[in-house]
C-alpha positions, 0 to 999 in steps of 0.5 A: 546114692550121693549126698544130695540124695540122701540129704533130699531123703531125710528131708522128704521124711521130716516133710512127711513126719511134719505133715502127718502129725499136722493132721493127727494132733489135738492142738491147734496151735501146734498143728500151725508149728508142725505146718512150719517145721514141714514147710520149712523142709519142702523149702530144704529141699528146694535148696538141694535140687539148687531152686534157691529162688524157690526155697526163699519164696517158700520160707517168706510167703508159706512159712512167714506169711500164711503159717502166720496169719493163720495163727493170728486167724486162730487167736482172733477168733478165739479159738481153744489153744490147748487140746481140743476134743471135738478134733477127736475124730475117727482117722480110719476113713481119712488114713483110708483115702489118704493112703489110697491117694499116695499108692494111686499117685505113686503107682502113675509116677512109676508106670510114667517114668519106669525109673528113666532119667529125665532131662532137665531144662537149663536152669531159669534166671530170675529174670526169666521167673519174674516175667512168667509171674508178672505176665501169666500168673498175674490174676492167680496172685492177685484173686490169692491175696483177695481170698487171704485179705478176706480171711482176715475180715471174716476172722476179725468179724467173728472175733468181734461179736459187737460188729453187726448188733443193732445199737441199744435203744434210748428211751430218753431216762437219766440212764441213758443221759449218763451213758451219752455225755463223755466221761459217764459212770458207765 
């Protein structure tokens, strides 16, 4: 075992460890701190399989864009910041599929690789990289940013319980003359 498999190892349990207690912790907010700390180990281990390219993808989109909108989702609607009873759930079901969907998946990689080496292509250029996003992933990216632009107007929408409520109706009383001229008492 080298170096780089070690440091790849510790970084996969950070991952891990990071992401099990996303999903097991009461607080929202640190669900969201959690989520970087395990994407900022995915993009680790990026840079020690030498996808450099990759990892810097990961920390700015993943880790300084959407763990960030997703907080900005959470205080615009006003959602509870401290612990949270109504995330008290069961966890024997999900620790059931979630745990059944690892072995699944790691009984398939091992019954499709039976521990060969694989050869790997020659590494890309950016280049190379650039021109597979911009000519066949170009809609996914596009219907992506379309489906986060979205989260925010509904997250703004829902922080905003003003927006969609009919205006009050005048009835023409002193009231409501006071009301309209600018600098009213009201």
């Amino acid at each position: 075992m080298t170096g780089a498999d070690v440091l790849l190892l510790a970084l996969g349990a950070v991952a891990v460890g990071a992401g099990v207690l996303v999903v097991t912790t009461k607080h929202l907010v640190r669900a969201g701190l959690y989520l970087v700390v395990c994407l900022g180990a995915l993009a680790g281990d990026f840079l020690v399989l030498s996808a450099e390219l990759v990892a810097w993808v990961q920390v700015l989109i993943y880790v300084g864009a959407v763990v960030v909108l997703l907080l900005f989702a959470v205080m615009l609607t006003r959602a509870p910041i401290g612990a949270s009873d109504d995330l008290d759930r069961p966890g024997w079901p999900a620790a059931l599929i979630g745990g059944g969907s690892g072995l699944g998946l790691t009984a398939l990689l091992v019954d499709a690789y039976r521990w060969s080496t694989v050869t790997l292509p020659d590494a890309g250029t950016a280049e190379r990289l650039g021109e597979q996003i911009f000519q066949s992933w170009v809609l996914p990216f596009e219907v992506l940013s379309v489906l986060l632009l979205s989260a925010l107007v509904g997250a703004i929408v829902l922080s905003r319980p003003d927006i969609g409520r009919a205006a009050p109706q005048r009835d023409g009383t002193a009231a409501d003359l006071v009301d309209s001229e600018p600098g009213g008492r009201r």
